[in-house]
N, C-alpha and C positions, 0 to 999 in steps of 0.2 A: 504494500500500500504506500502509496507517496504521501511524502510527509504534508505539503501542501498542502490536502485531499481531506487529511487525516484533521487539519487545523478547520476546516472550513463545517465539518461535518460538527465537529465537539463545539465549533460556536454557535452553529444552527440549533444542538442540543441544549447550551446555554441559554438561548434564547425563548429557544420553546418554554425552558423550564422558570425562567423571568416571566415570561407570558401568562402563563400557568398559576404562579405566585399573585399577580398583579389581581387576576381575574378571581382566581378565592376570596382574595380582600371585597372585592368588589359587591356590592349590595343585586345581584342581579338572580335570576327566578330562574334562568336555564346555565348556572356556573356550573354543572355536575356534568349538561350532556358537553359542554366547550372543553370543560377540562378531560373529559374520556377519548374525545376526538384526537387532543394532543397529545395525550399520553399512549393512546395507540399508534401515531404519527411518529411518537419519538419510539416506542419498540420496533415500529417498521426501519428507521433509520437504522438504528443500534440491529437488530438482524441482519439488513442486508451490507451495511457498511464493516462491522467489527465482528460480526460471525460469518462471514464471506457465504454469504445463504446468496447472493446475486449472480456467484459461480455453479447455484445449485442445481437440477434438475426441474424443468418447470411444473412438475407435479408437487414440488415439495413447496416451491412459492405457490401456487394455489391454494395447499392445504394451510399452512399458515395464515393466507390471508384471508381464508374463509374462516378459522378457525379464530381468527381474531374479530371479523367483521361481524362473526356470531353471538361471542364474548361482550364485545361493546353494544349491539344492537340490544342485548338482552337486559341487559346493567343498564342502559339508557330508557327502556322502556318500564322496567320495575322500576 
């Protein structure tokens, strides 16, 4: 992984998780389904970036991302 790549990704993460912070404080009626968004957003990152899942078999990105889009949708609707 280039170092570069590696910087741009862990600030992105930063920021997500600044985002995430901000939006808890924040007095708002749907903070629960914005923060599950991003925090599925940053496991999608953190998977495909620093568990090299991007080099994986496209049946395993699928299952993942259905198995997460399932996870979130579930937890967002209870």
């Amino acid at each position: 992984m280039k170092q570069k790549s590696f910087f741009y990704v862990l600030a992105v993460l930063l920021i997500l998780t600044v985002i995430s912070a901000v939006i808890s404080n924040l007095e708002l009626g749907n903070a629960t389904e914005i923060i599950m968004i991003l925090a599925a957003i940053k496991f999608l990152i953190v998977a495909f970036y620093f568990m090299e899942l991007r080099e994986a078999h496209v049946l395993w990105k699928a299952l993942l991302i259905g198995c997460l889009t399932l996870f979130t949708g579930l937890v967002i609707i209870i």
